[in-house]
mmCIF file as Biopython writes it, N, C-alpha, C and O atoms, coordinates in Angstrom:
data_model
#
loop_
_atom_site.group_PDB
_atom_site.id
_atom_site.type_symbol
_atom_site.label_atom_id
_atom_site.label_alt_id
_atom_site.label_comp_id
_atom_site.label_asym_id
_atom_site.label_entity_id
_atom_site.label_seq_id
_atom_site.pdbx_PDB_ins_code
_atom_site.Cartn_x
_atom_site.Cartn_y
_atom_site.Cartn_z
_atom_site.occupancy
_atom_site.B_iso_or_equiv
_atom_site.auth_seq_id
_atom_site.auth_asym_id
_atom_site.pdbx_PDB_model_num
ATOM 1   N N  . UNK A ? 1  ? 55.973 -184.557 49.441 1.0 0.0 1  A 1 
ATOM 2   C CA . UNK A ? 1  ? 56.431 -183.283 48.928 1.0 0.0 1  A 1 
ATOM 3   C C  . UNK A ? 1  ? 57.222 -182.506 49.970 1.0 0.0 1  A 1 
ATOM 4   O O  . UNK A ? 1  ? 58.350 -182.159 49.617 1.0 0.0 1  A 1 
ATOM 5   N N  . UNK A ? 2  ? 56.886 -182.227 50.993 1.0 0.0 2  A 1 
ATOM 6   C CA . UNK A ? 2  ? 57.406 -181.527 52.185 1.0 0.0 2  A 1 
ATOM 7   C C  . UNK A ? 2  ? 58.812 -182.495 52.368 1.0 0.0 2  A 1 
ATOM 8   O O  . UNK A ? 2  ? 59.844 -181.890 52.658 1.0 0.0 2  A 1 
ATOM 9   N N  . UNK A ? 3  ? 58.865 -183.735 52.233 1.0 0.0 3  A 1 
ATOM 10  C CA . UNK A ? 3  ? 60.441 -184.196 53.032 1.0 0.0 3  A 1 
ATOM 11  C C  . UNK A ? 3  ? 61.572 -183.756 52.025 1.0 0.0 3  A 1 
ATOM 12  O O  . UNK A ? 3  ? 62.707 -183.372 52.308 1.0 0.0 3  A 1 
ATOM 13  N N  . UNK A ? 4  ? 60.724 -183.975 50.200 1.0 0.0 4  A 1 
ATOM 14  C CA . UNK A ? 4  ? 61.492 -183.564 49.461 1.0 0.0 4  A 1 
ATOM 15  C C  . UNK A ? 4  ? 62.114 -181.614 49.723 1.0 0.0 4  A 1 
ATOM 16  O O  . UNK A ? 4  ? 63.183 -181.007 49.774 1.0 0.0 4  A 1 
ATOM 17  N N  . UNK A ? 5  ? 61.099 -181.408 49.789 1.0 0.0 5  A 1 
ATOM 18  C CA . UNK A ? 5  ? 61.289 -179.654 50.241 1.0 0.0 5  A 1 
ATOM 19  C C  . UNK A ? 5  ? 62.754 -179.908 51.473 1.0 0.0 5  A 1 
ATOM 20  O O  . UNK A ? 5  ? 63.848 -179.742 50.933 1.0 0.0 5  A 1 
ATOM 21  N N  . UNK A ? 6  ? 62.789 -180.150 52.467 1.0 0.0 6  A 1 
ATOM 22  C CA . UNK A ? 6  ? 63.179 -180.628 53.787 1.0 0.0 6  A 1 
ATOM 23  C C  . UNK A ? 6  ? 64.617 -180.679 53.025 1.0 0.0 6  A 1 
ATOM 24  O O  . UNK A ? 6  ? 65.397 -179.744 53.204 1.0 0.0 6  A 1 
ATOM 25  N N  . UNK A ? 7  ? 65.005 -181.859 52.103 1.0 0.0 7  A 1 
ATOM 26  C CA . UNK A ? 7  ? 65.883 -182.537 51.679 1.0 0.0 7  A 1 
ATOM 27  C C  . UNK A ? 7  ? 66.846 -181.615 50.854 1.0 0.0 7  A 1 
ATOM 28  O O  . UNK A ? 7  ? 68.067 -181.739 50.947 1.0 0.0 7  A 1 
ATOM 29  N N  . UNK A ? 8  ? 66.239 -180.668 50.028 1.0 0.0 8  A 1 
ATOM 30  C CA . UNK A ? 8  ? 66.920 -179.679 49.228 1.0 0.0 8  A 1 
ATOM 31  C C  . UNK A ? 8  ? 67.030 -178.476 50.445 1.0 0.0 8  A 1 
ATOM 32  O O  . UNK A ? 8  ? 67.915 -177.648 50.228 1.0 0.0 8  A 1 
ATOM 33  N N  . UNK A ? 9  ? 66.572 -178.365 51.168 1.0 0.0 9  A 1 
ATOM 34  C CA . UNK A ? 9  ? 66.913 -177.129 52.190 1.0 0.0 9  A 1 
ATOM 35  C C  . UNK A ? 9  ? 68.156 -177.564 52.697 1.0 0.0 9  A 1 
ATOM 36  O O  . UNK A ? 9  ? 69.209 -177.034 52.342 1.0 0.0 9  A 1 
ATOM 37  N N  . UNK A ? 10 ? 68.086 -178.774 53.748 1.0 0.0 10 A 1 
ATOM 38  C CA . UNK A ? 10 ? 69.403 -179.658 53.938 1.0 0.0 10 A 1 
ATOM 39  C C  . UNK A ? 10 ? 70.491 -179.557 53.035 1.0 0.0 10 A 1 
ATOM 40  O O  . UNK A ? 10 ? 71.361 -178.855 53.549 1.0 0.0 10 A 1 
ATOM 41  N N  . UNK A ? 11 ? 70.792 -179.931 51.984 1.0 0.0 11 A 1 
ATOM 42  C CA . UNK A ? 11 ? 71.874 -180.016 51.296 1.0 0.0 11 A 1 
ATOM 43  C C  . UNK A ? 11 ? 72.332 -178.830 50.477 1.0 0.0 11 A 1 
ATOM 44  O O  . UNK A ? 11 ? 73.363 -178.745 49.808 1.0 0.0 11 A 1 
ATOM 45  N N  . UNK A ? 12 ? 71.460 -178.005 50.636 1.0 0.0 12 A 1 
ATOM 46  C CA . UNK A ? 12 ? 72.020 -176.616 49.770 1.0 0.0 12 A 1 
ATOM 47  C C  . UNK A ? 12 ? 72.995 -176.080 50.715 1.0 0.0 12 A 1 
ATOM 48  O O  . UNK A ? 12 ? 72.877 -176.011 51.938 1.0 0.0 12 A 1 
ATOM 49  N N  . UNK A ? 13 ? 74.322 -175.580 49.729 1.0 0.0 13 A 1 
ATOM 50  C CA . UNK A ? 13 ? 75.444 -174.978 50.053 1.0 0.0 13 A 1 
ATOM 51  C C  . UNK A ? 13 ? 75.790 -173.665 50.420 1.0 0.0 13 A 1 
ATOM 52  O O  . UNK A ? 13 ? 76.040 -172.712 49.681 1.0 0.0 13 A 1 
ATOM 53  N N  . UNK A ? 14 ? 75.772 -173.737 51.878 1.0 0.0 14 A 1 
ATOM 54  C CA . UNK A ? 14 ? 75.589 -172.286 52.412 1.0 0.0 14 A 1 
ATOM 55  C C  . UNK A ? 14 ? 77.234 -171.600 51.994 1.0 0.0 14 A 1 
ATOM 56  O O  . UNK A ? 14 ? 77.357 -170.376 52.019 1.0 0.0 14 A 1 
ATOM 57  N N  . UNK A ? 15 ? 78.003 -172.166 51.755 1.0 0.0 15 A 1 
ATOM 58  C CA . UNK A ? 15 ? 79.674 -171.960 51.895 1.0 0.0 15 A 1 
ATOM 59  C C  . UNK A ? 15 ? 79.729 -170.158 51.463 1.0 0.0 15 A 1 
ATOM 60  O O  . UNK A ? 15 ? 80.334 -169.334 52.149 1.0 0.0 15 A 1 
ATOM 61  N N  . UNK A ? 16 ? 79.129 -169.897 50.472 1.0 0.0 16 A 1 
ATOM 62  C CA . UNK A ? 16 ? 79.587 -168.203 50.113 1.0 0.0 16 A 1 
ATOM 63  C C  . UNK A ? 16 ? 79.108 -167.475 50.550 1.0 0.0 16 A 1 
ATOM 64  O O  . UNK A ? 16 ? 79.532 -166.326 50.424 1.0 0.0 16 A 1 
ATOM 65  N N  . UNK A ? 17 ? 77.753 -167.800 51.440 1.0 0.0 17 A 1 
ATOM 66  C CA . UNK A ? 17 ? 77.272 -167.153 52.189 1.0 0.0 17 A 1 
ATOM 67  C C  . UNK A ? 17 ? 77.947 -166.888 53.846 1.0 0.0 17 A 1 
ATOM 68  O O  . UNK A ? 17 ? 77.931 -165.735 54.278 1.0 0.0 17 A 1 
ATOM 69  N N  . UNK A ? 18 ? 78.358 -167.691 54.463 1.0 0.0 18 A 1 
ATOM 70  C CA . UNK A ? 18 ? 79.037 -168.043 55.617 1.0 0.0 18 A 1 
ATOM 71  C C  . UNK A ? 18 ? 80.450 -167.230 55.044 1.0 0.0 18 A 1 
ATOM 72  O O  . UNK A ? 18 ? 80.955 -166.269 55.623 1.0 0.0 18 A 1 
ATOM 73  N N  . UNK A ? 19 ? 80.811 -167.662 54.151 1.0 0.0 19 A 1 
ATOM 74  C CA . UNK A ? 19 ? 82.141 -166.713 53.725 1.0 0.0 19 A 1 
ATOM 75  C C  . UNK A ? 19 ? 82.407 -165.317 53.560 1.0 0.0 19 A 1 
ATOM 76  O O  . UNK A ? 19 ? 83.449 -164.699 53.778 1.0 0.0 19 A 1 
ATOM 77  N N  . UNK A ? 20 ? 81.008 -164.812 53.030 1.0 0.0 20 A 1 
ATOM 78  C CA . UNK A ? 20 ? 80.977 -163.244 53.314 1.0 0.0 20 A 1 
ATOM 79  C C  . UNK A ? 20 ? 79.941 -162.555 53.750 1.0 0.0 20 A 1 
ATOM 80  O O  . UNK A ? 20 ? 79.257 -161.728 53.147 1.0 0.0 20 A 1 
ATOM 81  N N  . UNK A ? 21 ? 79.831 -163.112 55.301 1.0 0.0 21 A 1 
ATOM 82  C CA . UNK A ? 21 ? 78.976 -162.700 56.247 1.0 0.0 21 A 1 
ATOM 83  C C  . UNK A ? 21 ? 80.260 -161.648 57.276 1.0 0.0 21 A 1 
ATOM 84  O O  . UNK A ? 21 ? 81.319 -162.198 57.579 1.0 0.0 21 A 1 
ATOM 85  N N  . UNK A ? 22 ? 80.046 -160.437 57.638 1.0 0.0 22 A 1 
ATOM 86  C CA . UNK A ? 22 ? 80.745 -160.085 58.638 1.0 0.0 22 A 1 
ATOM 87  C C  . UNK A ? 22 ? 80.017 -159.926 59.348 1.0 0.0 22 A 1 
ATOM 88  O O  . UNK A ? 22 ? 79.737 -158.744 59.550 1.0 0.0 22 A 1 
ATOM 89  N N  . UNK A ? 23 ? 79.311 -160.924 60.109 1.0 0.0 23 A 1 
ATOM 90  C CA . UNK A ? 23 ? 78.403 -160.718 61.689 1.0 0.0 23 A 1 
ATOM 91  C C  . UNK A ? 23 ? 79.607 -161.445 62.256 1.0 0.0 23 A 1 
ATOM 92  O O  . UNK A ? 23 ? 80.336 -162.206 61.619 1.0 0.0 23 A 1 
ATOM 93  N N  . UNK A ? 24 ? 79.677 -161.246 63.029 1.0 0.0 24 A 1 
ATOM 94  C CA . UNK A ? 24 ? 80.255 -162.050 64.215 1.0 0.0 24 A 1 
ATOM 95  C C  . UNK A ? 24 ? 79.253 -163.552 64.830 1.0 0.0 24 A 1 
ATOM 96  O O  . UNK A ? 24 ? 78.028 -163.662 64.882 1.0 0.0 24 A 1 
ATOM 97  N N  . UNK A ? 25 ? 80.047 -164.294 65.126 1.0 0.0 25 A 1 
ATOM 98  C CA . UNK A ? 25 ? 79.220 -165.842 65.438 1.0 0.0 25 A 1 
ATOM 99  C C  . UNK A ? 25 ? 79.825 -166.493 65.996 1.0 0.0 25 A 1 
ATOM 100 O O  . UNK A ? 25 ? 81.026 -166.277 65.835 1.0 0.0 25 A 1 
ATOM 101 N N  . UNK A ? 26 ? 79.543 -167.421 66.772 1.0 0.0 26 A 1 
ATOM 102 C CA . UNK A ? 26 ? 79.953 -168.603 67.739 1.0 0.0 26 A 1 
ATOM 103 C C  . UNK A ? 26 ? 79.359 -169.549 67.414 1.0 0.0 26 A 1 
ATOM 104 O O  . UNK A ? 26 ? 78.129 -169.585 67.387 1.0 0.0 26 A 1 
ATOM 105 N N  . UNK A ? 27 ? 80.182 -170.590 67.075 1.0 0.0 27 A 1 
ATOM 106 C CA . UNK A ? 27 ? 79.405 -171.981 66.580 1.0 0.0 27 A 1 
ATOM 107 C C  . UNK A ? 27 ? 79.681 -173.175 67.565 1.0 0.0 27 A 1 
ATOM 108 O O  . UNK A ? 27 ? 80.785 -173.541 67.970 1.0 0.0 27 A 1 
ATOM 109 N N  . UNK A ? 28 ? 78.272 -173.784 67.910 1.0 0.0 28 A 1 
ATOM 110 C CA . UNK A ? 28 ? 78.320 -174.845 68.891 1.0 0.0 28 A 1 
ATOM 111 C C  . UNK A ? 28 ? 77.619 -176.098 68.096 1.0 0.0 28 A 1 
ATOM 112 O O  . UNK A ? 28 ? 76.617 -176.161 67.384 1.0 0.0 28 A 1 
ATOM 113 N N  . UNK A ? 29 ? 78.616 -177.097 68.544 1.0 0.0 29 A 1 
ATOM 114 C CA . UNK A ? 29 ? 78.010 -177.963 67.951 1.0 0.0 29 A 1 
ATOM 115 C C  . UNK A ? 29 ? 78.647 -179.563 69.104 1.0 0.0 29 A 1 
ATOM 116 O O  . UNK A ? 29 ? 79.532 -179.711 69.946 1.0 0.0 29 A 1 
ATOM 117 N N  . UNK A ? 30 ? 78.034 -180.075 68.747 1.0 0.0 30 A 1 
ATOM 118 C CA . UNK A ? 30 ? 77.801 -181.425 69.493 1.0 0.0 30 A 1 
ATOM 119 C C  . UNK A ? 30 ? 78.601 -182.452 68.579 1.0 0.0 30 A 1 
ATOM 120 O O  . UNK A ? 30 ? 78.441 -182.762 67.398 1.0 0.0 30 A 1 
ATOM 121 N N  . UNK A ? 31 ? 79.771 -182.984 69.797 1.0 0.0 31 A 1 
ATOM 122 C CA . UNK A ? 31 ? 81.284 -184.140 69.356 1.0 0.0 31 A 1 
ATOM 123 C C  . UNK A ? 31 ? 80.353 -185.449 68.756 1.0 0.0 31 A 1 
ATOM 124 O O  . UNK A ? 31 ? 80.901 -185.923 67.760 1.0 0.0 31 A 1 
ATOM 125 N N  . UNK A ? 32 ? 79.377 -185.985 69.034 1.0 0.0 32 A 1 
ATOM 126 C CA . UNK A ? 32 ? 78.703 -187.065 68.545 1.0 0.0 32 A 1 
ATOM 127 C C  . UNK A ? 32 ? 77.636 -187.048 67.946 1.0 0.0 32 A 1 
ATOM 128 O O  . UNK A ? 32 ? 76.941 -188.064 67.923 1.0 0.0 32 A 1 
ATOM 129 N N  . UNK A ? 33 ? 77.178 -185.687 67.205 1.0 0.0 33 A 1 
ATOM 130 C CA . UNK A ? 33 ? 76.190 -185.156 66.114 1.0 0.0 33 A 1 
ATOM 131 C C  . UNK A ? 33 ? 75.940 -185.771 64.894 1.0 0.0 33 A 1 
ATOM 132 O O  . UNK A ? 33 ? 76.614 -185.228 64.019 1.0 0.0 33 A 1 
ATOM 133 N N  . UNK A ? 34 ? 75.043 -186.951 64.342 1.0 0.0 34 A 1 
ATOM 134 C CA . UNK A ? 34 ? 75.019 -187.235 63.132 1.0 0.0 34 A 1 
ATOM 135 C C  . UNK A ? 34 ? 74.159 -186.925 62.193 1.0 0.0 34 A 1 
ATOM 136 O O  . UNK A ? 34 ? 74.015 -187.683 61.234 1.0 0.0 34 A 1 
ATOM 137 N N  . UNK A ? 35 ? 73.190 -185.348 62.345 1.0 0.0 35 A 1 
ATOM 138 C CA . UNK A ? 35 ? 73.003 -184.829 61.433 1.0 0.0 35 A 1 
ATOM 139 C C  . UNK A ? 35 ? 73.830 -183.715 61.299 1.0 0.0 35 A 1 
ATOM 140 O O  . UNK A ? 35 ? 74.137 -183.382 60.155 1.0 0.0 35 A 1 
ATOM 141 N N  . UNK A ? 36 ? 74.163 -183.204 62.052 1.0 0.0 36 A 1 
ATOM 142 C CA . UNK A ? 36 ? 75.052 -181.952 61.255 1.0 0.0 36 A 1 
ATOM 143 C C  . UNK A ? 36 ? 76.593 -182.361 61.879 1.0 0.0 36 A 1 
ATOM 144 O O  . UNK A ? 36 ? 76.826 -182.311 63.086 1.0 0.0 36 A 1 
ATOM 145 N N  . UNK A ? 37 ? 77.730 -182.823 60.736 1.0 0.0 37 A 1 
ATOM 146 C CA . UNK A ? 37 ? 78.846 -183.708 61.443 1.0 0.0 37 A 1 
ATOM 147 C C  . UNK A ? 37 ? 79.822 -182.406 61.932 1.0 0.0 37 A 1 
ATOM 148 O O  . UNK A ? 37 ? 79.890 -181.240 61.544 1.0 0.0 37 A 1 
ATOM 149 N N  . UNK A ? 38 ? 80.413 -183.037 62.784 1.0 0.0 38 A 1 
ATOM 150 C CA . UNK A ? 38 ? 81.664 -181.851 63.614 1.0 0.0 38 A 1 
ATOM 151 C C  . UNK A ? 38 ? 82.391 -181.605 62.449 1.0 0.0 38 A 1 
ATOM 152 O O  . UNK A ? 38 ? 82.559 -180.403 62.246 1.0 0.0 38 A 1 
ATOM 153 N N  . UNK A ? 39 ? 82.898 -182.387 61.580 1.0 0.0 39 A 1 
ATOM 154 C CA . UNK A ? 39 ? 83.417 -181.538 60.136 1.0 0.0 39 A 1 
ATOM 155 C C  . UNK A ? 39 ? 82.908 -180.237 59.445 1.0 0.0 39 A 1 
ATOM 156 O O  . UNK A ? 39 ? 83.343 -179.262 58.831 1.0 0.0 39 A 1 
ATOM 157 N N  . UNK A ? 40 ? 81.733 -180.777 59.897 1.0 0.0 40 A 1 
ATOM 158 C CA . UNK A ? 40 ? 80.645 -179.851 58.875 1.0 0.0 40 A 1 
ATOM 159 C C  . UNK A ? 40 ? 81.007 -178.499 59.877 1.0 0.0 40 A 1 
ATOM 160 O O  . UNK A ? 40 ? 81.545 -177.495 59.411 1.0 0.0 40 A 1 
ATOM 161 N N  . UNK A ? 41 ? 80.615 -178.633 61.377 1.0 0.0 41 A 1 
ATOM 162 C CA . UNK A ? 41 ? 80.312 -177.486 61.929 1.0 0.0 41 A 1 
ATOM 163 C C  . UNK A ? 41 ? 81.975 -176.599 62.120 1.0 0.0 41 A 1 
ATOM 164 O O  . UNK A ? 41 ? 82.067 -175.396 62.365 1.0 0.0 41 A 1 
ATOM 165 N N  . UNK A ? 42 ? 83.025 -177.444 61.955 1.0 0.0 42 A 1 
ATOM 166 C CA . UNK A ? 42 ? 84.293 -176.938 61.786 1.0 0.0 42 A 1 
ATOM 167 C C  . UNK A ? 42 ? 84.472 -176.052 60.509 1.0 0.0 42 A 1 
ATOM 168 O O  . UNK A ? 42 ? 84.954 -174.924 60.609 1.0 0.0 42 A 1 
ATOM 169 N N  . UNK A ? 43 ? 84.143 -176.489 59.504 1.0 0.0 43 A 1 
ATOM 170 C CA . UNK A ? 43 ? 84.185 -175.871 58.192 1.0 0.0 43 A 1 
ATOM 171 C C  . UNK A ? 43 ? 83.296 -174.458 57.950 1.0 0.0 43 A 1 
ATOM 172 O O  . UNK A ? 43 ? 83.590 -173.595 57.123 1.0 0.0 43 A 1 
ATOM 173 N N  . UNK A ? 44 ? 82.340 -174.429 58.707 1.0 0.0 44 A 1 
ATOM 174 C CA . UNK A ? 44 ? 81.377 -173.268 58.784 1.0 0.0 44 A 1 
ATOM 175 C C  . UNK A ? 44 ? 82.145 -172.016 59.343 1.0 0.0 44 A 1 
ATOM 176 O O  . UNK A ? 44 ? 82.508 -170.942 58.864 1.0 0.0 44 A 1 
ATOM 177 N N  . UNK A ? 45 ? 82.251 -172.774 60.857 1.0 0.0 45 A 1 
ATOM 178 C CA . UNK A ? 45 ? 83.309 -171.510 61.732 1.0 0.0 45 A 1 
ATOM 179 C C  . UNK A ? 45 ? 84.462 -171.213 61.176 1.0 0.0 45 A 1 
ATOM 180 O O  . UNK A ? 45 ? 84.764 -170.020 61.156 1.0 0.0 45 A 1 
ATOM 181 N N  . UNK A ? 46 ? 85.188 -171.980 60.719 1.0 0.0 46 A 1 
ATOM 182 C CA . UNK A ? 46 ? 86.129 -171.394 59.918 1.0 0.0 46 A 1 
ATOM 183 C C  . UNK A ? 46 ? 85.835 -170.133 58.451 1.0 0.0 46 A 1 
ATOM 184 O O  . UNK A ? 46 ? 86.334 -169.025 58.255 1.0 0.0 46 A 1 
ATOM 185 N N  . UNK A ? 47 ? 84.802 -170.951 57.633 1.0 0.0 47 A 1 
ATOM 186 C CA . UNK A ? 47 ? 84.176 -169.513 56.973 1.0 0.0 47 A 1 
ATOM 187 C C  . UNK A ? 47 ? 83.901 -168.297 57.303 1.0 0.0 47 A 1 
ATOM 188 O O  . UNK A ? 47 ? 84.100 -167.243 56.700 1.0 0.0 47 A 1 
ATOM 189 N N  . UNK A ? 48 ? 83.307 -168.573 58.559 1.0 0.0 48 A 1 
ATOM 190 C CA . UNK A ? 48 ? 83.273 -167.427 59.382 1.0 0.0 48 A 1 
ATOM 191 C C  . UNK A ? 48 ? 83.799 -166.957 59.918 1.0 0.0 48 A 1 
ATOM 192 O O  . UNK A ? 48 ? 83.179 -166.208 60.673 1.0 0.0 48 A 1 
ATOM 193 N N  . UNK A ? 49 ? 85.175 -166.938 60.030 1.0 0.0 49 A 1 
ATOM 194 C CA . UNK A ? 49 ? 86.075 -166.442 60.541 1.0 0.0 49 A 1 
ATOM 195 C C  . UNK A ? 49 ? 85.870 -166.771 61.985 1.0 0.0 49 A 1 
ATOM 196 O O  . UNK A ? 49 ? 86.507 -166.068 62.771 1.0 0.0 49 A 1 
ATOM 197 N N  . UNK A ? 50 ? 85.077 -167.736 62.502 1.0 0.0 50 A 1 
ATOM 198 C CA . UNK A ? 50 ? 84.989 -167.328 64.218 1.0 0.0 50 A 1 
ATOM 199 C C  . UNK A ? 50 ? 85.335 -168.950 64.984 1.0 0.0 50 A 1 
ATOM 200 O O  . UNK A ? 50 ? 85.588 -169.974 64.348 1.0 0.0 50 A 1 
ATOM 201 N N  . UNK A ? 51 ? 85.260 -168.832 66.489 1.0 0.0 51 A 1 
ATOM 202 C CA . UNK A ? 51 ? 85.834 -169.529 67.162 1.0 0.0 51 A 1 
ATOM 203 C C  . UNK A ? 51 ? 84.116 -170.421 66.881 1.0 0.0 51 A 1 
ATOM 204 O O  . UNK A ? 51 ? 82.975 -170.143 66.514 1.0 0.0 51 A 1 
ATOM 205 N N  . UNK A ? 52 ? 84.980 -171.681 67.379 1.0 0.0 52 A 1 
ATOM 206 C CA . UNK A ? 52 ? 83.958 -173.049 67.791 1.0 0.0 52 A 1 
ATOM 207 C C  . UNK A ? 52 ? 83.708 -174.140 68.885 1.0 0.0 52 A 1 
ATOM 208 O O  . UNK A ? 52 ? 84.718 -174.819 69.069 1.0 0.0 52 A 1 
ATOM 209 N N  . UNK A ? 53 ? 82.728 -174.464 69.597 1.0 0.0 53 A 1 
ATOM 210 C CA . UNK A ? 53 ? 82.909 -175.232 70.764 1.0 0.0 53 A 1 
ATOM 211 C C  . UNK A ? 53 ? 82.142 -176.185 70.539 1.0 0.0 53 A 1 
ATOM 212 O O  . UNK A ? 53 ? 80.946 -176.133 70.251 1.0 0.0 53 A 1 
ATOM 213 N N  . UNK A ? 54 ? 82.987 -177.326 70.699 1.0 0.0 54 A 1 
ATOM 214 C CA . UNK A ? 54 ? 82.070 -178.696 70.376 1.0 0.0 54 A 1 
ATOM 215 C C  . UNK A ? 54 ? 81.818 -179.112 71.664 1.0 0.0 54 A 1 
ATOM 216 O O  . UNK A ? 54 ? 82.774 -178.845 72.392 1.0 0.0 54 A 1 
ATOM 217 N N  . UNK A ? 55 ? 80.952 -179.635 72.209 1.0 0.0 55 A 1 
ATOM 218 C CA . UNK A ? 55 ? 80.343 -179.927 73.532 1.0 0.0 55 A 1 
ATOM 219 C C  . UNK A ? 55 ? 79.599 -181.324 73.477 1.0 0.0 55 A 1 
ATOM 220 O O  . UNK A ? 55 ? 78.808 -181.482 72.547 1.0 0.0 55 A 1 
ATOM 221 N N  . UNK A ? 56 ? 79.780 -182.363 74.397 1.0 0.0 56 A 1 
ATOM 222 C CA . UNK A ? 56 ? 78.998 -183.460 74.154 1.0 0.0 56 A 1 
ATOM 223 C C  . UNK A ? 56 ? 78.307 -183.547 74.436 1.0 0.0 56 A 1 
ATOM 224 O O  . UNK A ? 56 ? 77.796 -183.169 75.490 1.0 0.0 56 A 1 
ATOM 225 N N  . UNK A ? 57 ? 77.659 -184.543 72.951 1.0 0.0 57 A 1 
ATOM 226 C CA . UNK A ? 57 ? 76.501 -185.081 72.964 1.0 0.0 57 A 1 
ATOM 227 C C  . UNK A ? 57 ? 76.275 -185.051 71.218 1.0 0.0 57 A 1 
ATOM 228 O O  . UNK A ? 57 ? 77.119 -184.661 70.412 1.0 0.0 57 A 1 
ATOM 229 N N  . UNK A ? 58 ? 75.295 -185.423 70.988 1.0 0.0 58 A 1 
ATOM 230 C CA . UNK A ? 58 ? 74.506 -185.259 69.635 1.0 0.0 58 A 1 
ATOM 231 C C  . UNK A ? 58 ? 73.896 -184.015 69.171 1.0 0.0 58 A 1 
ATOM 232 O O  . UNK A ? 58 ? 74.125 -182.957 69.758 1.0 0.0 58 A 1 
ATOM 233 N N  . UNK A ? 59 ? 73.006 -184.094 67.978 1.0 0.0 59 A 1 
ATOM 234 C CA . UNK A ? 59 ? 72.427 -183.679 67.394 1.0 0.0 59 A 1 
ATOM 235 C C  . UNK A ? 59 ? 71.590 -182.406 68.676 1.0 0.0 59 A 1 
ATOM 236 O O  . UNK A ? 59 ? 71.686 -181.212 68.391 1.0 0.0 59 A 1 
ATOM 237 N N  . UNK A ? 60 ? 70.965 -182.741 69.769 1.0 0.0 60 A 1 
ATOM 238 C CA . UNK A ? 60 ? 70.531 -181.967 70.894 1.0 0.0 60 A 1 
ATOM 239 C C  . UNK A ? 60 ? 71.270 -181.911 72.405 1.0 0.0 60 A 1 
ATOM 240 O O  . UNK A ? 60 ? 70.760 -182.132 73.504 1.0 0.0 60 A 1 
ATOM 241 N N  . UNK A ? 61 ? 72.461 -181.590 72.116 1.0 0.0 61 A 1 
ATOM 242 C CA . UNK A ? 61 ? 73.950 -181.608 72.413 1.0 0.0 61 A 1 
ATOM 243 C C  . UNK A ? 61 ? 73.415 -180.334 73.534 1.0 0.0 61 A 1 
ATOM 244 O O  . UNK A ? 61 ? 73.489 -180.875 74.638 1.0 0.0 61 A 1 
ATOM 245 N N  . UNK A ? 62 ? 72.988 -179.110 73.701 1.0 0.0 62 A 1 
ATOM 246 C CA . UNK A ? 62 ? 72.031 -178.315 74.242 1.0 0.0 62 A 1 
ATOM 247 C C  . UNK A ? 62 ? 71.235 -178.846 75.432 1.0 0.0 62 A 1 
ATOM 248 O O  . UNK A ? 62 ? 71.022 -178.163 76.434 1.0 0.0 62 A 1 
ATOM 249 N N  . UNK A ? 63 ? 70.835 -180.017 75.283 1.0 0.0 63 A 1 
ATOM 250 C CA . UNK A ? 63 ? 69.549 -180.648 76.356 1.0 0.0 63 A 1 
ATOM 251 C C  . UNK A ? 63 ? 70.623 -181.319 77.311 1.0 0.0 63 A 1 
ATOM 252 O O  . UNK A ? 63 ? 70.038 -181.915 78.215 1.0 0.0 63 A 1 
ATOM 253 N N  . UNK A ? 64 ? 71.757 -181.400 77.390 1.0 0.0 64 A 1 
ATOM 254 C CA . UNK A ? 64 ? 72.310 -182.686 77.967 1.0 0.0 64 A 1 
ATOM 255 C C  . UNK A ? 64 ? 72.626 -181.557 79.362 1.0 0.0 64 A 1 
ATOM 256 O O  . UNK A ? 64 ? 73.267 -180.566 79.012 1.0 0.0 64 A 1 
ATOM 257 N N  . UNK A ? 65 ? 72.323 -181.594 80.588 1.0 0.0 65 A 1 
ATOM 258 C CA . UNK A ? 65 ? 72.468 -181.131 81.272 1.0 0.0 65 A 1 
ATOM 259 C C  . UNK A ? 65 ? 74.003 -181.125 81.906 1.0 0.0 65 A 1 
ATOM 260 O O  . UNK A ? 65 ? 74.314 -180.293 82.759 1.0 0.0 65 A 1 
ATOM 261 N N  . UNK A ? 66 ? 74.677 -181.846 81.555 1.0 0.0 66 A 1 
ATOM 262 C CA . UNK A ? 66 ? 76.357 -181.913 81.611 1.0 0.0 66 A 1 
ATOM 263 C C  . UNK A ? 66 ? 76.894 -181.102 81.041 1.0 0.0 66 A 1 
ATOM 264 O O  . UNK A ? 66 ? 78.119 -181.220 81.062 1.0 0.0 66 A 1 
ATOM 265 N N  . UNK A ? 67 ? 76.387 -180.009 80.330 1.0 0.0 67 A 1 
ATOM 266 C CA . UNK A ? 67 ? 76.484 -179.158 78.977 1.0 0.0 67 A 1 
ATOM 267 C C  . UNK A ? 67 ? 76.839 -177.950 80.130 1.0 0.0 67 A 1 
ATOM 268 O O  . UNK A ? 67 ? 77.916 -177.367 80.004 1.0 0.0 67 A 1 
ATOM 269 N N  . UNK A ? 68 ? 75.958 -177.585 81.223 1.0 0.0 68 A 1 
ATOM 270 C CA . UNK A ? 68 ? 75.924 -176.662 81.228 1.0 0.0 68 A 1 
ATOM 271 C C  . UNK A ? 68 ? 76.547 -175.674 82.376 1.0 0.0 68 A 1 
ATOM 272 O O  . UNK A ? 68 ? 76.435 -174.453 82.266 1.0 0.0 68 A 1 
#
C-alpha cells in the first residue's frame, strides 16, 4: 500500500502549480540523475521562471564532495 501511495505522489503533475508560484527558487539538480531526469528539472525552472544548476553526479548529486 505505501509504495503504491509513494508511486501516485511521484507522478502527479506539479506543472500549474510551479507555473503560478511567485516565490523565487533555484533549482539544483544532478547531470546523471535517474530519478528525477535533468529534463524534468529543466522544465520545472523554467515554470518557475528561475535560473538552474546542474552539478555532477546523480540522484544525491549534494553528497559528492566535488560539488562543493
Amino acid at each position: 500500500n505505501m509504495y503504491q501511495t509513494f508511486k501516485n505522489v511521484v507522478d502527479e503533475d506539479f506543472s500549474e502549480i510551479f507555473k503560478n508560484s511567485t516565490s523565487k527558487a533555484l533549482v539544483f539538480g544532478g547531470d546523471k540523475d535517474s530519478a528525477v531526469w535533468p529534463e524534468s528539472n529543466k522544465k520545472i525552472a523554467k515554470l518557475l521562471n528561475s535560473n538552474i544548476i546542474m552539478l555532477s553526479g546523480d540522484h544525491y548529486f549534494f553528497l559528492n564532495k566535488n560539488n562543493l
